[in-house]
C-alpha positions in Angstrom: 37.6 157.9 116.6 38.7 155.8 119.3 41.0 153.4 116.8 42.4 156.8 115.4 40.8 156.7 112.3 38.7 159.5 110.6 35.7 158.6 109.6 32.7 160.2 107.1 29.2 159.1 106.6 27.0 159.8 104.1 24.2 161.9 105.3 21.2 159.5 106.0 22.8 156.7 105.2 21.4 155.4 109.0 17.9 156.5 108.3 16.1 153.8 107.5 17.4 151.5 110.2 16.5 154.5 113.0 20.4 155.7 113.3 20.3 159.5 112.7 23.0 161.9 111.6 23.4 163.1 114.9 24.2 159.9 116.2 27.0 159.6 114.0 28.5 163.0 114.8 28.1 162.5 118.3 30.2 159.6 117.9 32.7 161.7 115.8 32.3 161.1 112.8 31.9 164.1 109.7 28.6 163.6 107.3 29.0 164.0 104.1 25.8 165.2 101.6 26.5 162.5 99.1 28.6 159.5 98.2 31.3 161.5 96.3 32.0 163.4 99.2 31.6 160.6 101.6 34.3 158.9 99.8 36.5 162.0 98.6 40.3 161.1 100.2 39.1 157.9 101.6 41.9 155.2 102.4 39.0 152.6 103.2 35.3 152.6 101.8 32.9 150.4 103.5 30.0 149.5 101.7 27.0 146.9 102.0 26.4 146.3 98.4 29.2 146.3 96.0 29.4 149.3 94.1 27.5 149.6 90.6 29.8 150.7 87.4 29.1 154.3 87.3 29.4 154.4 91.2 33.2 153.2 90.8 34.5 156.5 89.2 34.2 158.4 92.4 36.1 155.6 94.2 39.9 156.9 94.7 42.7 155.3 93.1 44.5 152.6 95.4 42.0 152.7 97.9 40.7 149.6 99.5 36.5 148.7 99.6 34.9 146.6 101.7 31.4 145.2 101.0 29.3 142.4 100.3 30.0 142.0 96.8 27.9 139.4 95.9 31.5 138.0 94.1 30.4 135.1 91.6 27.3 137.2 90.3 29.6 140.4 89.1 29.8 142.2 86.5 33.1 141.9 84.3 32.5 145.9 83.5 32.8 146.1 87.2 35.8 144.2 87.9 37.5 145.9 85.1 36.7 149.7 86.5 38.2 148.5 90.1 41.1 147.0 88.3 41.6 150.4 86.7 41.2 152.5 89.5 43.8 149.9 91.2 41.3 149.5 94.0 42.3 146.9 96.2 38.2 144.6 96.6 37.2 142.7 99.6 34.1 140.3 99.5 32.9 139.9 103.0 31.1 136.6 101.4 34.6 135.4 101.8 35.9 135.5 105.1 36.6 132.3 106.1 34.7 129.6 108.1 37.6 129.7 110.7 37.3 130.3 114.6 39.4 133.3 114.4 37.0 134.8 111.7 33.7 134.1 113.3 32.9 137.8 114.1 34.1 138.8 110.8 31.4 136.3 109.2 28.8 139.0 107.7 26.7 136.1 105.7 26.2 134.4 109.3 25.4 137.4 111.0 23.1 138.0 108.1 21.7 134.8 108.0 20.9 134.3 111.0 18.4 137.4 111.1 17.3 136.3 107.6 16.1 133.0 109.6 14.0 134.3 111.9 12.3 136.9 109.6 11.5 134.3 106.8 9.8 132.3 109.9 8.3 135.5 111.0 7.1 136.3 107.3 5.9 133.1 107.1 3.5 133.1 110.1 2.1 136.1 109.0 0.9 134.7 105.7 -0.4 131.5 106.9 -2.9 133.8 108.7 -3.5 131.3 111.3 -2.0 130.4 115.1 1.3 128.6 115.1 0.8 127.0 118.7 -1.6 124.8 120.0 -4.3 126.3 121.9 -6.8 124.7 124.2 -10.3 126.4 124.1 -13.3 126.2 125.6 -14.5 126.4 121.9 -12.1 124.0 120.7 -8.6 122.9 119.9 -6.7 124.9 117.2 -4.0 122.3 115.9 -0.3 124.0 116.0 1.2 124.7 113.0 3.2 122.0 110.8 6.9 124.0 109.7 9.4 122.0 107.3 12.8 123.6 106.9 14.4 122.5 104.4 18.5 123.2 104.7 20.2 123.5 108.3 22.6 126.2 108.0 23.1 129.3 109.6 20.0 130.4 108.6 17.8 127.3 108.8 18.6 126.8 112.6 17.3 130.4 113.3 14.3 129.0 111.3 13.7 126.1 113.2 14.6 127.6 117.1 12.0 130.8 115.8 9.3 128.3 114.4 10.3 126.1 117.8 9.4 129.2 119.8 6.4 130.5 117.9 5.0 127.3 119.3 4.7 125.1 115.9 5.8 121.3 115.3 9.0 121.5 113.3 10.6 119.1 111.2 14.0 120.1 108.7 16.1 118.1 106.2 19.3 119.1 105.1 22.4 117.0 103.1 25.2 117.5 105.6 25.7 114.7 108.1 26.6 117.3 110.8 23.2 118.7 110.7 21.4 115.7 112.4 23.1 116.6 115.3 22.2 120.4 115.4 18.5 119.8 114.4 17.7 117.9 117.4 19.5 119.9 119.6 16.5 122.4 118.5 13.9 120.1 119.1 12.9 119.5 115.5 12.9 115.8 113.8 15.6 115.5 111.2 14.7 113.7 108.1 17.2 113.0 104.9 18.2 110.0 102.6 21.3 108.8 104.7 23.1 107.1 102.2 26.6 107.1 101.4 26.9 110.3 99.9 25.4 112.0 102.3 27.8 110.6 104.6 30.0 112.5 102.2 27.9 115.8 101.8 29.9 118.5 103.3 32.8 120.8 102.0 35.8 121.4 104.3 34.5 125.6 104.9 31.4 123.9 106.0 29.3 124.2 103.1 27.0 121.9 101.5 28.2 120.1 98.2 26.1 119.9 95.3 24.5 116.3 95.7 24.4 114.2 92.7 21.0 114.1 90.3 20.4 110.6 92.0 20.5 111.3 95.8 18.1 114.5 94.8 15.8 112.2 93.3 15.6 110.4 96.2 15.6 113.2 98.1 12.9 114.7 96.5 10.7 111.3 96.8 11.0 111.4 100.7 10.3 115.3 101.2 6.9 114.9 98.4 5.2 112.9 101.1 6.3 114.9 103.9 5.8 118.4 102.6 1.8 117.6 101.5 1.3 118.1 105.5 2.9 120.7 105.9 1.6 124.2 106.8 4.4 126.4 106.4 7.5 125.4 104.6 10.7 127.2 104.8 13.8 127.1 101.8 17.0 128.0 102.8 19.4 125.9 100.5 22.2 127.8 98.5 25.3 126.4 97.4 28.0 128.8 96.9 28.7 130.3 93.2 26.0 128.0 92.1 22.1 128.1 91.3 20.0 127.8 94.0 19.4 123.9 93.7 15.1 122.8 93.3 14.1 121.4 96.3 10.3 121.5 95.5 8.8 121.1 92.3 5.6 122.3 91.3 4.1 118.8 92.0 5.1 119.3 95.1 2.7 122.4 96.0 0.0 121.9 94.3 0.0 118.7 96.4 -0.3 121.5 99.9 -3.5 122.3 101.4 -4.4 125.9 100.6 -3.6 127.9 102.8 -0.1 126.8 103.4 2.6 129.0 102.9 6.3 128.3 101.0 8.9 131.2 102.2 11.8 130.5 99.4 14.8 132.1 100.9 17.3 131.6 98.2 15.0 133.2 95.3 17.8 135.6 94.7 19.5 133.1 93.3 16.6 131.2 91.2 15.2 129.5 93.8 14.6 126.5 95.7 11.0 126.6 94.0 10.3 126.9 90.5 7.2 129.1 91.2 8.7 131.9 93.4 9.3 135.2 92.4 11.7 138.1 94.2 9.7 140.0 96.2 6.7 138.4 95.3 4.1 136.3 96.9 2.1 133.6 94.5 -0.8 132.2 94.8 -0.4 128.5 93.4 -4.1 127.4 94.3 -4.3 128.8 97.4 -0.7 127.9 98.4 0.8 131.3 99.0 4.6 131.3 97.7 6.7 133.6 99.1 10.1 135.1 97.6 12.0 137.6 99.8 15.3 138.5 98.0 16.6 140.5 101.2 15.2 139.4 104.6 17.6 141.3 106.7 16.6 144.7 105.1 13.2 144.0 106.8 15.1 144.2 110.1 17.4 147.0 109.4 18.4 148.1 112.7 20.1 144.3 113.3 21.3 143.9 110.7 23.3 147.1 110.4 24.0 146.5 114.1 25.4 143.6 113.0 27.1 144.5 110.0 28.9 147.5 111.0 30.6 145.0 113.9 31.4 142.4 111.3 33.4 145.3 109.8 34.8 146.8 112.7 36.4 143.3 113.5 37.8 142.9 110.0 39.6 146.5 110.1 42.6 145.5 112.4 43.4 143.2 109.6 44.4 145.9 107.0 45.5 148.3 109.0 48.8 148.9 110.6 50.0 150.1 114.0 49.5 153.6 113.0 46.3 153.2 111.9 47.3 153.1 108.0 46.0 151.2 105.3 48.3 148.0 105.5 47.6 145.2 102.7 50.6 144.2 103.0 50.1 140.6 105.0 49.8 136.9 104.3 47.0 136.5 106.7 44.9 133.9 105.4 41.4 136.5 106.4 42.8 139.1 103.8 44.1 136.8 101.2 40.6 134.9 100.9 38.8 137.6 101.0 40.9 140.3 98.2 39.3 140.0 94.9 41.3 142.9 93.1 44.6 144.2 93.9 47.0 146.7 91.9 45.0 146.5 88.9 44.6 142.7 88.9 42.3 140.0 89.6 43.8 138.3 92.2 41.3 135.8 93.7 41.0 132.5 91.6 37.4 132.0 92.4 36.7 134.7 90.3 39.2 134.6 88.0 37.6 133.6 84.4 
């Protein structure tokens, strides 16, 4: 390859997202038949998911794995078979919200397509026009979208809604939001209090906002979400449950017909009533749970993915193209979870 690496595919591992075999060969890399022989001698694996516990016996000793590892959902039998294997774990959730980093970010990448195709879902379900249309047989009104959490993937929410033509307003509890909303064109509405002033970690993240400020929170957005036509969840808070943002009051109070995309239902939810891959009917309010919006765009977000990667790799390697964890760059160090048969991240650490 042109970085000097070898590299070795598992055979249709591309498939689904349109990227034959061939492709990869002409590129020059080998395909293996399976996963044992994809990762047979292998310095590096690169992964999306993090691997399952009977997947981690084919991993060699000492080797280093990259993925998405989901890090404050896994499984102690899992940590302990990399820490026996010595396999040195990297959590792409980690990488850090730092300018040197940003094309290393995988969950903004990720995010971002997640955004548009929870809009894109969304429209689809609501079965009718999102912009307004002048007729010679009447008006149709343009849809009314709320997204609710301006992050990464709640401003690709809003811009997609913002394009499809529909009236778009968003909430989220980080001050620095305000700004970016209406930049979009979308009315911001919050409870600007004190603590909101407050509301934001240094990475960038939303903190978890006190049982107070949600209950007022939760009394602005009840008025403001029974107009609504489509309503789009995007809250999560890292290592935490997905915080309720609308109660089941809340939809019932929605005209039927409106649609509720919840995008954190992975991680229980920013609604009460959604299910993982499911779509409820809650008296004619159709709630949506998608637990992996970028799989519905696969070519992107592998597109995407594989340069998040590619970026990354300089940072473990050395000149010679080696393996090299060796280094006190702050990238590596937030992102190892394992290392020489040890747990070496605190985040995880029980």
């Amino acid at each position: 390859m042109a970085s000097g690496h070898s590299v070795t595919i598992e055979s249709d591992a591309g498939k689904t997202a349109g990227f034959l075999d061939s492709a990869y060969e002409e590129a020059g890399a080998s395909i293996a038949k399976d996963a044992a022989g994809t990762v047979q001698g292998a310095d590096i694996v690169f992964k999306v998911r993090g691997p399952e516990e009977g997947e981690i016996a084919t991993l060699p000793d000492g080797a280093a794995l990259i993925a998405l590892m989901e890090p404050f959902a896994m499984d102690p039998k899992v940590i302990a078979g990399l820490n026996a294997k010595k396999i040195a774990a990297l959590s792409m959730e980690f990488t850090p919200r730092i300018t040197r980093a940003q094309s290393m970010d995988a969950l903004s990448s990720q995010s971002n397509l997640s955004g548009y195709r929870a809009v894109i879902e969304g429209a689809q379900i609501y079965g009718r026009a999102m912009p307004m249309m002048m007729t010679a047989a009447g008006t149709v009104a343009p849809a009314k979208v709320f997204v609710m959490g301006a992050g990464v993937a709640g401003l690709q929410a809003i811009a997609t809604a913002r394009r499809l033509g529909g009236v778009v307003t968003a909430t989220d509890v980080r001050p620095a939001a305000k700004e970016q909303v209406a930049s979009l064109g979308a009315k911001f509405i919050a409870v600007e209090d004190d603590e909101f002033k407050a509301a934001e970690t240094a990475g960038g993240y939303a903190k978890q906002m006190s049982a107070e400020y949600q209950a007022k929170q939760a009394e602005l957005t009840a008025s403001h979400i029974a107009k609504q036509d489509i309503v789009v969840t995007t809250a999560l808070i890292p290592g935490r449950a997905a915080p309720v943002l609308i109660t089941e009051e809340m939809v019932k109070s929605m005209k039927p017909g409106s649609v509720i995309v919840d995008m954190a239902v992975a991680q229980g939810g920013n609604c009460p009533l959604s299910a993982p891959d499911e779509i409820v009917d809650v008296g004619g309010v159709k709630v949506a749970g998608f637990s992996n919006l970028p799989a519905r765009l696969p070519a992107d977000s592998s597109s995407l993915y594989s340069k998040n990667l590619l970026a990354f790799l300089p940072l473990v390697t050395a000149e010679d193209s080696s393996l090299n964890l060796d280094t006190d760059d702050e990238v590596v160090t937030a992102m190892l979870l394992t290392r020489g048969g040890e747990t070496v991240n605190e985040r995880i650490q029980s």
